[in-house]
N, C-alpha and C positions, 0 to 999 in steps of 0.2 A: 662463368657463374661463380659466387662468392656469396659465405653466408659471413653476416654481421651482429653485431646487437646493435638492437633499435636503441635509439637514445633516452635514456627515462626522463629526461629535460624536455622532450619532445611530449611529453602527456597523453593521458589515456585519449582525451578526443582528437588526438591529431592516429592516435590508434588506430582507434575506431574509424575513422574516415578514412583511412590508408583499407582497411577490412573491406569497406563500403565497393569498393571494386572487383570484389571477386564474390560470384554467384554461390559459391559455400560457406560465404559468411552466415556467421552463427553469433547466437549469444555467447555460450560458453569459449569462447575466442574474446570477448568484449572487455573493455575495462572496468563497465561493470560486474560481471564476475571474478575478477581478481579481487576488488574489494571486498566480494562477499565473501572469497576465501580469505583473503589476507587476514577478517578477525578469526581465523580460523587455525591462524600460525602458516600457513601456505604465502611463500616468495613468489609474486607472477618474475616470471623473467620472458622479455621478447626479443626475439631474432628476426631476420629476413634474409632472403637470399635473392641477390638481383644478379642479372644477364646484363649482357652488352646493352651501353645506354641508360642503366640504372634502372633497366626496364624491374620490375616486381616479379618474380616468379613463383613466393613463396613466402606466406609469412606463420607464425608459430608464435604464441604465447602461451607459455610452459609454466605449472607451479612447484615452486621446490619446497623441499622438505629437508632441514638437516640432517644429516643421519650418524654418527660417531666417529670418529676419527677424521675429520674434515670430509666426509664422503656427503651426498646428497641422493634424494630420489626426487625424480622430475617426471610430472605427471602432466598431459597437454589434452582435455576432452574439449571434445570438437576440431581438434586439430592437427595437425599442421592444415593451414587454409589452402587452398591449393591451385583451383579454378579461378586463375585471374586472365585478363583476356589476351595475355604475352603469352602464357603457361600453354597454349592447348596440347601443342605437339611436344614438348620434353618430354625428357625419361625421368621417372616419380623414384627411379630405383637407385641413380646414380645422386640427384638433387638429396634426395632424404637421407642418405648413407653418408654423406659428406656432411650433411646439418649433424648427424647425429652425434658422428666422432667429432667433429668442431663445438658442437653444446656439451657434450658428455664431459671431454676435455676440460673446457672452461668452468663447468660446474662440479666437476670431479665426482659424475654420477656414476652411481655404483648399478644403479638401475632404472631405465625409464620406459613409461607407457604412454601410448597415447589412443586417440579415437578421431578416426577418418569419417566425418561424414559426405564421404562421396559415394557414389553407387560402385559396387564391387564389378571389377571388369578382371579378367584372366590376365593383362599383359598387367595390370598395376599387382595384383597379388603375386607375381611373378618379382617383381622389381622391387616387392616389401621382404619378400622371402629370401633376397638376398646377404641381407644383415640384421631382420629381427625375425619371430613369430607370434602366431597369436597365444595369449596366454591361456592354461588355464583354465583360470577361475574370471570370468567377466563380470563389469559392473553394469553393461548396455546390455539390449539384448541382441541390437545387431541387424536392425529392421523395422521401418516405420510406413505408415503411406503419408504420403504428402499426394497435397489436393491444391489446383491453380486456382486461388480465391481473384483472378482478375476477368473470372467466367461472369456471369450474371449468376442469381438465386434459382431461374427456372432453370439453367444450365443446371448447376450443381445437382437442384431436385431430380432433374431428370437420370444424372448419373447414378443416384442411389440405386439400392435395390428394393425390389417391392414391398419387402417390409418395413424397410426406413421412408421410404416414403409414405408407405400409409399411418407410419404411428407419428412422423412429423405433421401430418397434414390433420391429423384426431387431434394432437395436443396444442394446436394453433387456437383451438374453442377452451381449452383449460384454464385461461386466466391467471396464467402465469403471470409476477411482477416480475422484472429483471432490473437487477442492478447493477454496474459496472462502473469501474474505478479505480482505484487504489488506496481508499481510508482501509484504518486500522480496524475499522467494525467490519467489513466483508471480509478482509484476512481473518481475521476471530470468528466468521460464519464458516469457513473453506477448514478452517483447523477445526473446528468445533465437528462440522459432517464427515472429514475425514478419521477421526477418534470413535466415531461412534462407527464407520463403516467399519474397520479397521477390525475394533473390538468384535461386531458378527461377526467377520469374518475370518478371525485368530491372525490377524498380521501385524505388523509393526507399522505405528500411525505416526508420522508425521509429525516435527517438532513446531510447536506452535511458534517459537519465540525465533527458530530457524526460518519459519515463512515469515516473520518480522523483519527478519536480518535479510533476506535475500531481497523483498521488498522495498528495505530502505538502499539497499545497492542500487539495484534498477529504476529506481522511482516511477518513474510514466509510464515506463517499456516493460512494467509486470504488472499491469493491473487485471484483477479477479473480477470477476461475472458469476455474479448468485442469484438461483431463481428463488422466488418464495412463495407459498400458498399461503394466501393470507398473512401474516406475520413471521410464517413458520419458513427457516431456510430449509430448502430440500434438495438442492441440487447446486455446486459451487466448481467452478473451476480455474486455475491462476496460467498464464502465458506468457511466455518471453516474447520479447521483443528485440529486435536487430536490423534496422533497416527495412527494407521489403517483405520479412520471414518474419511468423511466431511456429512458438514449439509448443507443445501443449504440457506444459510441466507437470501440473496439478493438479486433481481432481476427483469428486467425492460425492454420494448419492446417498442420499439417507433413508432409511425405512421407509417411509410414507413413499418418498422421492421414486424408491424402486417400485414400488406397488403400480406406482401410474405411468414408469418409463418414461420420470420425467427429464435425464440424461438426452434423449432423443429431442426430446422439443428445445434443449439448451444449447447444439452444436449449429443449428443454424442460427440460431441469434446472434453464435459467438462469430460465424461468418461473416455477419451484417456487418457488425460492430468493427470487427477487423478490416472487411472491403474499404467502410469509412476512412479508415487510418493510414490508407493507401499500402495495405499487407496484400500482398501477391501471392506469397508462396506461404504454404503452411502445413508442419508436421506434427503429423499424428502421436510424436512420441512411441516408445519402444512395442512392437508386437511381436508375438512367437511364433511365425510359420509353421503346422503340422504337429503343432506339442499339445498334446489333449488337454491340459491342465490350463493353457489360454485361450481353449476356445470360444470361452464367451466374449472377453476382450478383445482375440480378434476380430470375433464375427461383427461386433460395435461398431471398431475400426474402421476396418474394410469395408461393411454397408453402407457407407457413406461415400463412396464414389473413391476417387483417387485412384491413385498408383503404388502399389507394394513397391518398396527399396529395402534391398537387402545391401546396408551399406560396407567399404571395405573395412569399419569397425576396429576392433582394440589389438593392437600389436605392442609387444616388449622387448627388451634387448636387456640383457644383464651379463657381467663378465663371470659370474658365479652362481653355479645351478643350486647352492642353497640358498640365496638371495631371492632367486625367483621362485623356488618353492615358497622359500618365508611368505613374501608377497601376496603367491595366490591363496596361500594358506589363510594371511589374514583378512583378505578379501572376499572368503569363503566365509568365514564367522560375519563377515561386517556388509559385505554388497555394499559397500557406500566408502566414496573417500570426503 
């Protein structure tokens, strides 16, 4: 086994397609994500690491960050990708330890993190623990449900629980419009309900001209879906795209919106629309297992059928323990990179 860099001559869609074979490809692994960081000052840098015969065992698209004195911090969410169909039986412990000091090396990182979304298993946290830990202050939470959208619609109904299915099956007579796309007026309805939820609710809303920018990165593969009652949007939400997978990035229920739970009547539509598009697999985006302050979140989630994954989530390595305080310190004020 031997890790490399991918050739940047070689392009984001030759990337992407190389991704395309392994069942934990993700957005935030894609090429479009690196352009959405790139105006963001973030360097994607890519690696892989192949076996006997060139075989794929490992691929990783990391964003770098300058940091003083030629040092760097290299950030990789969603990744290292990992489940390709060579990969099953490797060791995660000995393959990532070797990327690590081989990237770290070439990039003269002083500190880096990344996010596994694979499901946490004892022998892989075993083999991460060898040469990083989890940090910290996290940016994920660490846990999504993902739901098999290649079931039919009476399948899925039937997973939910009895009260998602009774208030999807009342708001099927509501008269909901739905729109779905990608113009700039439903991103301007999704930032617009997301300010006003935001504001009830004393959080930090969403930058408008940021769901622009991520929008114009992905283009097809982020389109929003906004319900409206009559003219009025009341319920909006945005979704990646990657292949087979969406993630549920975005989304936002305005006053009226909540009064009628109309959240509830908008995740099977987004179903439909997605089954359409030949998506398979679909995550819930981040839940908090057991933390009183998500439970309403969770309960949303999770009534909707699927599967809780509690995945192996964000690990760090730093050669300096105030480097990685710095880190989680400023990731504590900010949650966001």
């Amino acid at each position: 086994m031997h890790w490399k860099p991918f050739p940047a001559e070689r392009g984001g869609a030759e990337w992407d397609s190389l991704l395309a074979g392994a069942y934990d490809d993700n957005p935030f692994q894609s090429s479009a994500w690196a352009n959405y960081k790139r105006r963001m000052g973030w360097q994607p840098q890519r690696w892989i690491a192949e076996g006997n015969g060139n075989r794929i065992l490992c691929a990783v698209q990391l964003l770098r960050r300058p940091l003083p004195l030629g040092r760097s911090l290299l950030w990789a969410p969603g990744g290292p990708v990992i489940n390709f169909p060579e990969s099953a039986d490797e060791d995660w412990g000995d393959i990532l330890s070797a990327g690590l000091k081989e990237i770290g090396q070439a990039h003269r990182a002083a500190y880096v993190r990344f996010y596994l979304l694979q499901s946490s298993s004892e022998r892989a946290i075993q083999g991460l623990s060898r040469f990083c830990r989890p940090p910290r202050r996290r940016l994920g939470s660490g846990a999504t449900v993902q739901l098999d959208l290649s079931l039919s619609m009476e399948q899925l109904q039937t997973g939910m629980d009895k009260k998602h299915r009774y208030l999807v099956r009342r708001l099927e007579e509501n008269g909901f419009r739905w729109e779905w796309g990608t113009s700039e007026s439903l991103i301007s309805d999704l930032g617009r309900l997301h300010a006003e939820m935001s504001y009830a609710k004393r959080t930090l809303a969403v930058d408008r001209g940021d769901l622009q920018r991520l929008a114009s990165a992905f283009r097809e593969n982020a389109p929003t879906l906004v319900g409206y009652v009559g003219d009025e949007a009341v319920t909006a939400c945005l979704v990646l795209l990657k292949g087979q997978s969406a993630f549920y990035w975005r989304a936002a229920t305005a006053r009226k919106g909540r009064e009628i739970s109309a959240a509830y009547a908008m995740i099977p539509q987004l179903f439909k629309l997605l089954s359409s598009r030949g998506v398979r697999r679909f995550d819930f985006g981040g839940i908090l297992p057991g933390t009183p302050s998500a439970a309403g979140i969770n309960h949303f989630k999770q009534g909707f059928g699927g599967k809780t994954v509690v995945y192996l989530g964000e690990w760090e390595w730093s050669n300096s323990s105030w480097i990685r305080w710095g880190v989680n310190a400023w990731v504590a004020s900010r949650r966001r990179w």
